[in-house]
C-alpha positions in Angstrom: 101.9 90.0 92.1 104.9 88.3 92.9 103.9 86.2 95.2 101.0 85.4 92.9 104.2 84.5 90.7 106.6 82.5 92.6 105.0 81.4 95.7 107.3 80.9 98.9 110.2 81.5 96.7 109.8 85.1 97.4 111.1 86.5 100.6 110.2 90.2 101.1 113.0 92.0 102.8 112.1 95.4 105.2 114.8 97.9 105.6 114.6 99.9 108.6 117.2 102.9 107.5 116.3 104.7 110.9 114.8 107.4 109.0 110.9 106.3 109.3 108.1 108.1 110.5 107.1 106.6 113.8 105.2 103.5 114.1 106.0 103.0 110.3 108.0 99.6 110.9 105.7 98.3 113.2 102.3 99.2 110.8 104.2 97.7 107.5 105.4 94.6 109.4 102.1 94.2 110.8 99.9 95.4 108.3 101.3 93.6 105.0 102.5 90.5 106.3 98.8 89.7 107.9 97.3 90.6 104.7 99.6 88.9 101.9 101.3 85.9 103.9 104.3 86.4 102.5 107.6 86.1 104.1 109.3 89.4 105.9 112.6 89.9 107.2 113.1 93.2 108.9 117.0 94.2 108.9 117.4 97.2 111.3 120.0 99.3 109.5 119.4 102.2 110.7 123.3 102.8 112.1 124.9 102.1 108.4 122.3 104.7 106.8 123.1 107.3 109.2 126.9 106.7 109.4 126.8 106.9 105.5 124.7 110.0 105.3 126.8 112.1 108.6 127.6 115.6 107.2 125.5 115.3 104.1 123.4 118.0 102.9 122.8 118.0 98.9 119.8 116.3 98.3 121.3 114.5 95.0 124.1 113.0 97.0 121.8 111.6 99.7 119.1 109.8 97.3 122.5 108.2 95.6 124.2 107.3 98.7 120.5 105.6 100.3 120.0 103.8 97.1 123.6 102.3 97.3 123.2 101.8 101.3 119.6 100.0 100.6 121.5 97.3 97.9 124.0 96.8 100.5 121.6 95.9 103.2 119.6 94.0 100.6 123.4 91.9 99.5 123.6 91.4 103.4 120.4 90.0 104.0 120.9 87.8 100.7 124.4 86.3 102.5 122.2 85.6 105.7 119.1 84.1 104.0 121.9 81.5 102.1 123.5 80.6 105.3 120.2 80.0 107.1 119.1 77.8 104.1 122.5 76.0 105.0 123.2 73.2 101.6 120.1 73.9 100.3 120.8 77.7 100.0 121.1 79.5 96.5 122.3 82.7 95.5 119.4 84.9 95.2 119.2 86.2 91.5 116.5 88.6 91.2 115.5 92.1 93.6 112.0 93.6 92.9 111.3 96.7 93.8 108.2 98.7 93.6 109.4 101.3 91.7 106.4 103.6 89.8 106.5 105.7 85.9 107.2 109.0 88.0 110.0 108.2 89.5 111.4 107.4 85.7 110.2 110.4 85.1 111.5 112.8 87.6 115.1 110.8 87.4 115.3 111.2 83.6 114.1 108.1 82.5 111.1 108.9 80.2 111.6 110.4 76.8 112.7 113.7 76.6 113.0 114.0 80.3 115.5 116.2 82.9 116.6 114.6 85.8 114.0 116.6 88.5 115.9 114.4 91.4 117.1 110.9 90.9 114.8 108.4 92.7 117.1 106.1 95.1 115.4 103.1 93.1 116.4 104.7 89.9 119.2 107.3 89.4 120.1 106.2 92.6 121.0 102.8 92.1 124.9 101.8 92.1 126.5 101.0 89.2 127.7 97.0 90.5 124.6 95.8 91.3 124.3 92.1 90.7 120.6 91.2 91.0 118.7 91.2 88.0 116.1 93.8 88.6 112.0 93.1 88.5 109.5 96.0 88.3 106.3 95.0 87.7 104.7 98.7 87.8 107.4 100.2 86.4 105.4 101.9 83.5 102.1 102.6 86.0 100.9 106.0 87.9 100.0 106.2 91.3 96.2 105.9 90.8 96.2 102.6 87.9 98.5 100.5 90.9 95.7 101.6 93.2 92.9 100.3 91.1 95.1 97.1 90.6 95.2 96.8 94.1 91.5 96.8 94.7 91.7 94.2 91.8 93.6 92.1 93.9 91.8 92.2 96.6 94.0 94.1 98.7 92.7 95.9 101.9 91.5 99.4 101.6 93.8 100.8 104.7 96.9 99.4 102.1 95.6 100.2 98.9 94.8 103.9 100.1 97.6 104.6 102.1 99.3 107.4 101.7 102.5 107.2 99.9 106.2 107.6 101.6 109.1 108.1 100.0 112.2 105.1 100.7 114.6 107.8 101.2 112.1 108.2 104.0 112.8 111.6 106.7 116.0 111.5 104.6 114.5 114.1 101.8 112.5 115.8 104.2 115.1 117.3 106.3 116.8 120.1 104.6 120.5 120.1 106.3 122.3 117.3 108.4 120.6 114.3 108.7 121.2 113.9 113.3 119.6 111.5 114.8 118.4 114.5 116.8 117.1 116.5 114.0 115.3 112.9 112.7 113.6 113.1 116.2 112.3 116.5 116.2 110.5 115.6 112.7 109.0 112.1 114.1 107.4 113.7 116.7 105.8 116.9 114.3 104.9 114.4 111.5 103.2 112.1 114.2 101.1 115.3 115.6 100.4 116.1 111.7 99.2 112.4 110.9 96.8 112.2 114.2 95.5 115.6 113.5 94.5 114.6 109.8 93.1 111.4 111.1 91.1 112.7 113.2 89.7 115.3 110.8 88.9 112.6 108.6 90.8 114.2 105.7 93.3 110.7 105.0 90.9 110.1 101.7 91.3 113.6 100.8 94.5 114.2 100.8 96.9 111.9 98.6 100.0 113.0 100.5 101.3 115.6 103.5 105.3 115.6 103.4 106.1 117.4 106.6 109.7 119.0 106.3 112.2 120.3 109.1 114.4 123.1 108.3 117.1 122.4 110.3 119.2 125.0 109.0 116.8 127.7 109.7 116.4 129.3 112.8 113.9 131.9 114.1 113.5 133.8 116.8 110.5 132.9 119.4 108.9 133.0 122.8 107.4 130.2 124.2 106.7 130.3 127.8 108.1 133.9 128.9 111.6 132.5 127.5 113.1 133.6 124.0 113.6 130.6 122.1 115.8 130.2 118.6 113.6 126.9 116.8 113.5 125.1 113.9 110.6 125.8 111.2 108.6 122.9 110.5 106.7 123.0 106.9 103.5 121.5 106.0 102.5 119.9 102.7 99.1 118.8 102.3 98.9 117.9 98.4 96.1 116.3 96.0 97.1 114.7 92.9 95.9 111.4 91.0 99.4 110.5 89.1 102.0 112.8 91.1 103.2 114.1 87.8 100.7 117.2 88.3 99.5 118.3 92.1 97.4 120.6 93.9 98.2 122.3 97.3 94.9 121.3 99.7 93.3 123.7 101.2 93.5 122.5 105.2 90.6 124.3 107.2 92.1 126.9 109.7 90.5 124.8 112.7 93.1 121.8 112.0 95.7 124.0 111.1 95.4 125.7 114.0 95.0 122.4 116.0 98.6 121.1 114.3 100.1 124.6 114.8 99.2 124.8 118.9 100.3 121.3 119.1 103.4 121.2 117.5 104.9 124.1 119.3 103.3 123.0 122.7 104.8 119.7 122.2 107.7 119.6 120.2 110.4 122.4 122.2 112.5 122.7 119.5 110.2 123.9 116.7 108.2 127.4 117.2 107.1 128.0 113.8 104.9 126.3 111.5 103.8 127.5 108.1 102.3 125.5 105.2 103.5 125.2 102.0 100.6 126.3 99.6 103.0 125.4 95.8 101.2 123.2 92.9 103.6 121.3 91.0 104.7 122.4 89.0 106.7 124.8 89.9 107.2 122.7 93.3 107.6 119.1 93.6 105.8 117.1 96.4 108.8 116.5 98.1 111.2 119.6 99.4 114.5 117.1 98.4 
């Protein structure tokens, strides 16, 4: 829409914050740009995010301290697109961001509403910001920016795929966020992601946060050795605005197929179990 808007004046800035599933910088950079032809600068960033986040736990603190980390970056970037432009740079006024109604919603924007969690984009947004902020789908669910996708002309794969939060792994990692604990849920989410693909269930399902509990530990065997691992949970949801959502019923074959994988593959996790809430009373994310 923007770009519809203001043309070339738009550069689109991608934040690597080291906490993205794997191949998720490579699929945005390679995906969107072919598809929209707009401008992309990637900023890896991924040592300020983690350096800012070291020893957090609470999950309030760390949407509010990735919201202020992301403007950072994003004043950064701005410095280095002015230089670049050399006597023909300008300041650059205006951030957009793709922020959605829930996330007003669940950061106690809407009328009458608690603050559920503040959204990085929205509660979590520092008070000396000094671009002038543009949401275009500010007031839309989920499914109505989907159908103006399509209206677009947009590719299916982009329209339809599945949401991520931007605090990323960040909010699904209950405890420290290590770049050891970030690995340990890359490689579990990846096995999750190819096991769902391959089950043809990415249609059906709108969304499948998978969480690490790093602060849990339970006793196993694996091999003929004991082992002390991580729990990893599951979250297969259906919903059409994310205000309401349904827990999907995975059949026991691909369960079974993520479960034997999982704690074949990844040595540090030996117990799965999936997360079978609605929201309410659960939200779709565990942070």
């Amino acid at each position: 829409l923007v770009h519809r808007a203001v043309g070339d004046q738009l550069t689109c800035i991608f934040v690597d914050h080291g906490l993205l599933r794997a191949g998720e910088r490579e699929q945005v950079e390679r995906d969107y740009a072919a598809s929209s032809g707009v401008k992309i600068v990637t900023v890896d960033e991924s040592e300020r995010f983690l350096k800012a986040l070291a020893g957090v736990k609470d999950p309030e603190q760390k949407r509010k301290i990735i919201g202020r980390e992301f403007i950072r970056a994003f004043e950064d970037a701005q410095r280095a697109l002015v230089k670049e432009a050399g006597e023909a740079g300008e300041e650059i006024k205006f951030l957009v961001q793709g922020t959605l109604y829930p996330d007003v919603v669940e950061s106690g924007g809407g009328e009458g509403a608690a603050n559920i969690k503040s959204h990085h984009n929205v509660g979590g947004l520092p008070e000396d910001l000094s671009f002038e902020l543009i949401e275009p789908l500010r007031s839309l669910f989920k499914d109505e920016v989907r159908a103006l996708g399509t209206e677009l002309g947009l590719p299916e794969n982009l329209v339809w795929r599945q949401p991520f939060p931007g605090p990323g792994l960040g909010v699904r990692i209950l405890g420290e966020l290590t770049k050891e604990n970030l690995d340990i849920l890359r490689a579990a989410d990846l096995i999750v992601r190819e096991e769902l693909t391959a089950a043809g269930l990415d249609r059906q399902i709108w969304q499948c946060p998978v969480v690490l509990l790093a602060d849990v530990r339970s006793v196993g065997v694996q091999g003929d050795a004991r082992t002390y691992g991580h729990p990893i949970v599951i979250r297969p949801v259906v919903t059409e605005d994310a205000m309401t959502a349904d827990w999907f019923r995975l059949p026991y074959e691909v369960l079974e197929r993520i479960t034997n994988r999982i704690t074949g593959d990844v040595p540090e996790i030996n117990r799965v179990v999936l997360d079978c809430t609605s929201k309410p009373p659960g939200t779709i994310e565990w942070e």
